[in-house]
N, C-alpha and C positions, 0 to 999 in steps of 0.2 A: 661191349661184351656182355654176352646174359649169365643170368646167373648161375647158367650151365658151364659157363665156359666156352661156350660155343659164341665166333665171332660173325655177326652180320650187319649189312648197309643199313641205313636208313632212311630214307628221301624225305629231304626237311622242307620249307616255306620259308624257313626265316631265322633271326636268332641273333644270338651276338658272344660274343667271349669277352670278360673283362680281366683285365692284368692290373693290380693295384700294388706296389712295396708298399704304402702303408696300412695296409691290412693286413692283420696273421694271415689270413687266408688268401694268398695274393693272387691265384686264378679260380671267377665265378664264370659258369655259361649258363645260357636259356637256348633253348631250342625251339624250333616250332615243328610239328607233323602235323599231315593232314588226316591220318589214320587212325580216326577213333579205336579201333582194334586193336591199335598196341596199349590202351588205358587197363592195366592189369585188373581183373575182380576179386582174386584172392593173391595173399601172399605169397602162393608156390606158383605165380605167374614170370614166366621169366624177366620178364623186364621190371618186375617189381623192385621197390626200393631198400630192398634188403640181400645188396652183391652187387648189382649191373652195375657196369660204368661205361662210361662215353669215353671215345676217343676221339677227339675233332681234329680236321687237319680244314686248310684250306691254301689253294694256291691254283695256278693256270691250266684251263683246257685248249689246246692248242686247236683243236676241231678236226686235227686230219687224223685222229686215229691211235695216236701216240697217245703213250702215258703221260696223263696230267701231273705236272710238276704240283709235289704237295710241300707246305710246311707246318707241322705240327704245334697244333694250338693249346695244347692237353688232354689230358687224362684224367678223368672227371669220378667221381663218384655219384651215382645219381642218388638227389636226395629226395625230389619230389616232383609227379606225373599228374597231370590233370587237364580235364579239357570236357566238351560234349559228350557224352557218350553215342547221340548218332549218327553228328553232323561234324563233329571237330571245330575249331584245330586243338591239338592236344600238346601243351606244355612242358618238358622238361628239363630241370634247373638239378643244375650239381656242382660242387665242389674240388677242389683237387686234392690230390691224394693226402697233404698236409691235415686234410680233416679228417684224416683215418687215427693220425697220432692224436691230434687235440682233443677228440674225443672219448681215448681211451684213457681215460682219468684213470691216476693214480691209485688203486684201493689197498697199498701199502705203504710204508714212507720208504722211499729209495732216495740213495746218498749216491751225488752224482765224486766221482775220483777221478785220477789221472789227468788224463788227457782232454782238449777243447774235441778235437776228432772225435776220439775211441771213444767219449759219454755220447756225443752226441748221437754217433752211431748204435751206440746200446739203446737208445729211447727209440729212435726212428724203427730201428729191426725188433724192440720189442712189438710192437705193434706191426710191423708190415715186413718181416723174418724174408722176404727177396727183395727189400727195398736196395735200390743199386746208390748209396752214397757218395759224393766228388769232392774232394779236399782242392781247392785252391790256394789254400793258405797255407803257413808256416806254421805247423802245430805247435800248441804250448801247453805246458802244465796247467793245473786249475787248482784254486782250493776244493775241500771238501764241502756240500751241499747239501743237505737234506731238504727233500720234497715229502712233504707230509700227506696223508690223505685225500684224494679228490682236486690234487694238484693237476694243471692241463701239463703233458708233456711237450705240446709245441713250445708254451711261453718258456719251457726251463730251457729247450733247446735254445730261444732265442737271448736267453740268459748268458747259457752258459756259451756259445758264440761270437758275445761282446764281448767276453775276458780276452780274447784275440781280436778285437774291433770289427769282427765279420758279422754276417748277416746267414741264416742257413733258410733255403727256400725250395720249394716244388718247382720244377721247371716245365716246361710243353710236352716233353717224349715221358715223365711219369717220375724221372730220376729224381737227387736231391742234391743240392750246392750248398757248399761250405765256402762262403767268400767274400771278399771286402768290398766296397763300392768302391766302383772306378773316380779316381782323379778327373773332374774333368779337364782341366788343363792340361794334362799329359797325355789323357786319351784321346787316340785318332778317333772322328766321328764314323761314323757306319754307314749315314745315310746322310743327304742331302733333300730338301726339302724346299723345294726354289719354287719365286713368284714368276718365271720365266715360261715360253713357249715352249710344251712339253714336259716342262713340269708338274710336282706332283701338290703341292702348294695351293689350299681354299680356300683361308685365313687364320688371322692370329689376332690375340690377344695379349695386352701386356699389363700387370700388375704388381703390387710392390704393398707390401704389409708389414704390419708390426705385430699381427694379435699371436699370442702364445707363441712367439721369436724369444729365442735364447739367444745370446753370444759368448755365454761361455756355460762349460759343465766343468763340475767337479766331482770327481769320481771318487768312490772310496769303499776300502774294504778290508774286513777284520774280523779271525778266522780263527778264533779257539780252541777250535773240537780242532787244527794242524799246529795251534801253540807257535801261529805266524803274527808280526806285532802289527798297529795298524797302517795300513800304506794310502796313500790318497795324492791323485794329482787334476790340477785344473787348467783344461785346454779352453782357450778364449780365441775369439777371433783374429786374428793378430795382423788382417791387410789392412794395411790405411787407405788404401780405395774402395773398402768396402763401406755399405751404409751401416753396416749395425760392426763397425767399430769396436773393439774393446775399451779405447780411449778416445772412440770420437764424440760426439753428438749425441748417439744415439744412448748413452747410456750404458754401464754397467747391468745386465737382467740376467745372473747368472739361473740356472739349472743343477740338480742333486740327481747322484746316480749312487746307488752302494750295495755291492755283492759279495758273499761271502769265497765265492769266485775270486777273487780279484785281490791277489797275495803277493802281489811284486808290483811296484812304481809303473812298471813299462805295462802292466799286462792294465793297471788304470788311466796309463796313456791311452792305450789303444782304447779301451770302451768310452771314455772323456771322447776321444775323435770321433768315433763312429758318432756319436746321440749328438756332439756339437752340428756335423754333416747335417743331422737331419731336423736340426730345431731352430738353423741357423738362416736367417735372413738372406734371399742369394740376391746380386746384385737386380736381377729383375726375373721376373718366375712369368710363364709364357702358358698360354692355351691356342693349341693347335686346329687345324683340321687340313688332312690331308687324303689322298687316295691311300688305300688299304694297304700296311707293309705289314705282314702276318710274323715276319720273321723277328721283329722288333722286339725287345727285350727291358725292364725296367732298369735304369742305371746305364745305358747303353745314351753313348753322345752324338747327337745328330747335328748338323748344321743349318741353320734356317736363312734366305735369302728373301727381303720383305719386299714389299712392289713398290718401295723407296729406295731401293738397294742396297739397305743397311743388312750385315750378314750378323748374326749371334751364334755361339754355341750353347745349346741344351742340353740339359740331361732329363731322360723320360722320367717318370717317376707313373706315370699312370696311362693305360688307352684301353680303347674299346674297339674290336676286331669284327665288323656284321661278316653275318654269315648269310646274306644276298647281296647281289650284283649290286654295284651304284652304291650303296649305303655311305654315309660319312663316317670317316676314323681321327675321331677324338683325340686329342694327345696331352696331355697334362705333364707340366717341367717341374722340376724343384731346384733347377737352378739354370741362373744363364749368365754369356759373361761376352761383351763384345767380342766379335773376330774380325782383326781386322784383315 
């Protein structure tokens, strides 16, 4: 979309889209054109980097005519254009929308009240006033928060979202989610990923760390500007078939979390669980490569079948989507767990 408003194609070379949960910033793309012409030479150029955004889709042309089935990659903010000026190719890389919020720093102190939802929703629409917000979760109360000066309004969003154990994110069509990472033990996988005929399976990799592995957090938080006393609880790993143990082997390496948020037992349950989920050792952590699934989501549980025939389940935690034919799709896990 230009900075008019006005929406058009753009015939690309190349490119890729990357989905990362652990980056504030969890959708980056690159682009490639071959049209020196579009490299803007002043500001009031429309594709300039000051408004356009990208909308990437990608999915199947069937070649007899019909509408190509798309699935929606994102919605980008262009951040920055470059290339040849006579010969090309011409470069651009953007962000998603979440860098609309993060960037619009704070130049007051705001005190985040009420509710995990309705705050969050007041930072995201300060900054983007049509942002379509999605509540997954079970709203809860919050303490009182003051954000002082020059504070990023994503990180408080992401703040104040662990008081509920949720996670808040930009998603492919531009919206935003309010929501906890899936189980994966209890969630069905999406997608299958087999070493079979027909399959979509390139290879894998399998690894198992210790560095900067937690197995337990203790959460805590204490809130005098609400004259709440202080509450604190500590989630640890608690399966004894897991390697990083709370009482095995591996050692006690607890983890500190403390927010002014966080005014009730349960409400540093739930943020102690979330940051445990993502600091915690998985029984075996996988890299992928498969043919392109555009539709694929971070947190989202797939099932992998190895060309040993051993099957595990994954949870994604990271990939990279090309935007040409053929390219490989990366897949990076933050946890996995036999399936038998």
């Amino acid at each position: 979309m230009l900075t008019t408003g006005q929406v058009v194609d753009l015939d690309h070379t190349g490119g890729s889209v990357t989905v990362d949960r652990a980056q504030a910033i969890r959708r980056t793309c690159t682009v490639t054109v071959a049209d020196p012409s579009l490299i803007p030479r002043t500001p009031a150029d429309q594709l300039a980097t000051y408004g356009a955004r990208l909308r990437i889709s990608r999915g199947v042309d069937y070649g007899d005519g019909s509408q190509p089935e798309l699935v929606p990659l994102g919605v980008f903010r262009l951040d920055s254009i470059d290339g040849d000026v006579s010969d090309g190719p011409v470069t651009l890389q953007g962000k998603d929308l979440s860098a609309c919020i993060a960037d619009d720093k704070l130049t007051a102190p705001w005190t985040a009240t009420g509710t995990v939802v309705g705050a969050i929703t007041t930072l995201i629409q300060r900054s983007l006033p049509d942002a379509d917000i999605i509540s997954r979760i079970t709203d809860a109360p919050i303490g009182s928060r003051t954000y002082d000066v020059q504070a990023d309004p994503w990180a408080a969003c992401q703040e104040i979202a662990a008081a509920a154990g949720a996670e808040v994110y930009c998603t492919a069509d531009g919206s935003f989610i309010i929501a906890t990472l899936p189980d994966i033990l209890t969630t069905p996988p999406v997608w299958a990923v087999e070493a079979v005929e027909g399959g979509v399976y390139i290879s894998a990799g399998r690894a198992m760390t210790a560095d900067k592995v937690c197995n337990g957090v203790l959460a805590s938080g204490e809130n005098a500007a609400d004259n709440v006393p202080p509450v604190s609880y500590l989630a640890v790993d608690n399966d004894p078939t897991s390697p990083t143990y709370w009482s095995g082997p591996f050692g006690r390496r607890p983890d500190f979390y403390s927010s002014s948020t966080l005014t009730t037992v349960t409400a540093c349950q739930q943020a102690a669980n979330l940051r445990l989920q993502l600091m915690r050792a998985p029984n075996a952590s996988g890299d992928l490569k498969s043919l392109p699934n555009p539709a694929l989501e971070p947190g989202d549980v797939i099932r992998v079948t190895h060309e040993d025939g051993t099957r595990e389940l994954h949870q994604v935690a990271a990939f990279t989507v090309p935007l040409d034919v053929g390219g490989d799709f990366p897949i990076s896990t933050i946890s996995a767990k036999e399936d038998a």
